[in-house]
N, C-alpha and C positions, 0 to 999 in steps of 0.2 A: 268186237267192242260191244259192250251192254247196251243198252239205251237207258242215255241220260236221266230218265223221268224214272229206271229203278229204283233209283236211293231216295223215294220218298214215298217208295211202298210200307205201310204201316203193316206189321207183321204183332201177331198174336204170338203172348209168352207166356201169360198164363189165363188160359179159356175160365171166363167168371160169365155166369149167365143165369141172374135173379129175374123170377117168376116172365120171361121168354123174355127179356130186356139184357142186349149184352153190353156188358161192363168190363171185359178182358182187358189184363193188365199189359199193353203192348209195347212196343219200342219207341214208341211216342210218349207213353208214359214213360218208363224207365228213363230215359234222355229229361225229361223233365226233373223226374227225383234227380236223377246226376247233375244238373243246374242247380236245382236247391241246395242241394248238398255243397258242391262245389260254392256255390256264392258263400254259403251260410262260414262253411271251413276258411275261408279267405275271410271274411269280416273277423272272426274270431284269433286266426293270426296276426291278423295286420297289427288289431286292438288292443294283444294282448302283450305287456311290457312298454306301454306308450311312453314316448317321449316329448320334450319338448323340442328335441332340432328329429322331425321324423325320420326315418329307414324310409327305405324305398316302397314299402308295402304300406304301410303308415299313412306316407305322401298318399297314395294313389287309391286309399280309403278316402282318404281326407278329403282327395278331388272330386270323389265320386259324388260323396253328403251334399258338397257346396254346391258342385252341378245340380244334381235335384232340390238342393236347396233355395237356387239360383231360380229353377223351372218355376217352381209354386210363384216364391214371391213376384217372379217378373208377368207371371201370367192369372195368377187368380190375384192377387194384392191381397187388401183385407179381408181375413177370413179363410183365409189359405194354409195358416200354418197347421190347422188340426188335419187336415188335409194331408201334410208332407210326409205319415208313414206307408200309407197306402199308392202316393205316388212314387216314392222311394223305391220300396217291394216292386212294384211294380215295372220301375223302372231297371231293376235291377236282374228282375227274372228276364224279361227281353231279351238286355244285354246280354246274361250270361248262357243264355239259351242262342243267341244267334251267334257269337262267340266261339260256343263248342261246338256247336254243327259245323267248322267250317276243319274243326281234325277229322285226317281221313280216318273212317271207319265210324264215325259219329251221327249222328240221323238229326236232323235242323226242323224239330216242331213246329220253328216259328213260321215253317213253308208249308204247314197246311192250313186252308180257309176253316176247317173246321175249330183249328185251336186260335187262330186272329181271331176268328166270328163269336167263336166262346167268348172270348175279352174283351172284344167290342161291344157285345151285347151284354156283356155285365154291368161294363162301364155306363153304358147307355141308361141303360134301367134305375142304376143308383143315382146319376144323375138326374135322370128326369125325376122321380121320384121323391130326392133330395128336394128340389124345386116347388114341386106342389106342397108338402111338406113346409118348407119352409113361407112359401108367398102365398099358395091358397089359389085363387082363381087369378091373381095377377100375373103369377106364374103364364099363363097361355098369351100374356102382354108381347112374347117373345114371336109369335105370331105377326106381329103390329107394328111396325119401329115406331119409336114415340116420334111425334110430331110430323110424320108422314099423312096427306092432307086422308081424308075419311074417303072420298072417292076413288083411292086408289083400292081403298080395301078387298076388292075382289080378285084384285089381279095379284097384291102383294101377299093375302095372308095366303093362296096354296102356295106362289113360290116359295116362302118361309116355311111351311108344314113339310114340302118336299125336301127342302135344304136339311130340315132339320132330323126328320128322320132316313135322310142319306148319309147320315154321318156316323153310326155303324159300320158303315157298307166300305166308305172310304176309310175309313180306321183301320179295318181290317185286310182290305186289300191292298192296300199302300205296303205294309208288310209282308204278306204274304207274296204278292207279286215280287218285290225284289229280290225275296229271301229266294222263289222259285229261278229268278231271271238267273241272277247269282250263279249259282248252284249248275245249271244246266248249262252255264257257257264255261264254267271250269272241268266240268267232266267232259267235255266236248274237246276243248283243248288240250286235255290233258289226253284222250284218247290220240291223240293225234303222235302226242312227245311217246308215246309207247308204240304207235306202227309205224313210225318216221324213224324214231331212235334203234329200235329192232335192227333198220336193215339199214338204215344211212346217218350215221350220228351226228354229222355236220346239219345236215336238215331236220333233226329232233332238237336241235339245240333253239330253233327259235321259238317254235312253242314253249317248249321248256320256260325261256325268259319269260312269253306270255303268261302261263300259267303264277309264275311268281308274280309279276306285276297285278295282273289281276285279284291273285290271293290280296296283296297287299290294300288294291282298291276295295276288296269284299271287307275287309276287316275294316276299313273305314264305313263303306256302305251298314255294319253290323252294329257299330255304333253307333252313326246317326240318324238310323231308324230307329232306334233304341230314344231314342233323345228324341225323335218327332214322335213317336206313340207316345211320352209322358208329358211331351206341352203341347199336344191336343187334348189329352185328358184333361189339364190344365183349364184348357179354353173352353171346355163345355162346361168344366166348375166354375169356370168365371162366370159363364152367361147362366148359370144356377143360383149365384150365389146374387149378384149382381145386377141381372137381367140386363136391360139396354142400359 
């Protein structure tokens, strides 16, 4: 049996290497285009011939809008709606990237820290950035809770500087950790339904169920990490837009 931790070897498909900086187009990229794609082909179906009593595909456009729809306004409020394409997309590529890593033969981006941390750290940047932009030096207010007496100030504004710039770090690895947890306990058991089932089919049969049930939990788990990476991005727009 493999070990577990190969199906998230990132493998070169086509060697790109501007002035000694490699760029290579690999199966992390490719998996990613096949998300976009895929999302993009499914919005475009769903969309096209709308009705008023929806199709099935319809419906479950429909649910998807409202749910991010849902994320913004219940979590940024005012000032959220310019907001809702960017967490849309966003919310969209996740789902549909942890989604198709879970067919076999598929490679699950969303399991490496390098592509979370990418996102985290974008998110992070536009945010804070948004912030001083918009409030100026009040913006660092965030630092301070309002009405927190002035004495505490030494001890509260590092806890708040540390909190605040650890929230990359958990954004990205709240994802990444599951996608990898995931992932390495279904190869695990699935290795098991293949040397069990080989020689004694009665005792391959229980992995076997494991293996399904768990798919079935991953496909949940694929979701709603999907859905907590978009209302955390949510909550740092809020404390952006909003401050305390």
């Amino acid at each position: 049996m493999s070990s577990p931790l190969e199906q998230f070897t990132i493998k070169t498909l086509v060697p790109i290497n501007v002035a000694g900086v490699d760029i290579s187009f690999t199966n992390s990229s490719l998996w990613m285009f096949i998300s976009v794609i895929s999302a993009v082909s499914f919005f475009m179906i769903a969309t096209s011939g709308r009705k008023i009593v929806p199709g099935p595909f319809q419906a479950f456009a429909e649910n998807l809008f409202d749910t991010a729809g849902n994320i913004v306004s219940d979590n940024i409020g005012s000032g959220g709606k310019a907001f809702f394409p960017a967490v849309f997309s966003l919310f969209i590529f996740v789902l549909f990237g942890n989604l198709i890593g879970l067919v076999p033969g598929a490679f699950t981006f969303t399991s490496h820290i390098a592509v979370t941390g990418a996102m985290a750290m974008i998110i992070f940047s536009f945010v804070t950035l948004f912030g001083i932009f918009k409030h100026g030096f009040k913006f660092f207010g965030l630092f301070f809770p309002s009405g927190a007496p002035i004495v505490s100030a030494p001890v509260l504004i590092p806890i708040e500087i540390v909190s605040y710039f650890s929230r990359p770090v958990s954004l990205a690895v709240r994802l990444f950790a599951n996608m990898v947890a995931g992932h390495v306990l279904l190869k695990v058991i699935a290795g098991f339904v293949v040397s069990l089932g080989a020689t004694y089919i009665l005792p391959g049969i229980v992995p076997f169920v494991a293996v399904v049930a768990i798919t079935v939990l991953e496909i949940m788990v694929a979701v709603i990490q999907a859905y907590v990476f978009a209302i955390l991005t949510c909550v740092y727009l809020h404390d952006a837009i909003h401050l305390h």
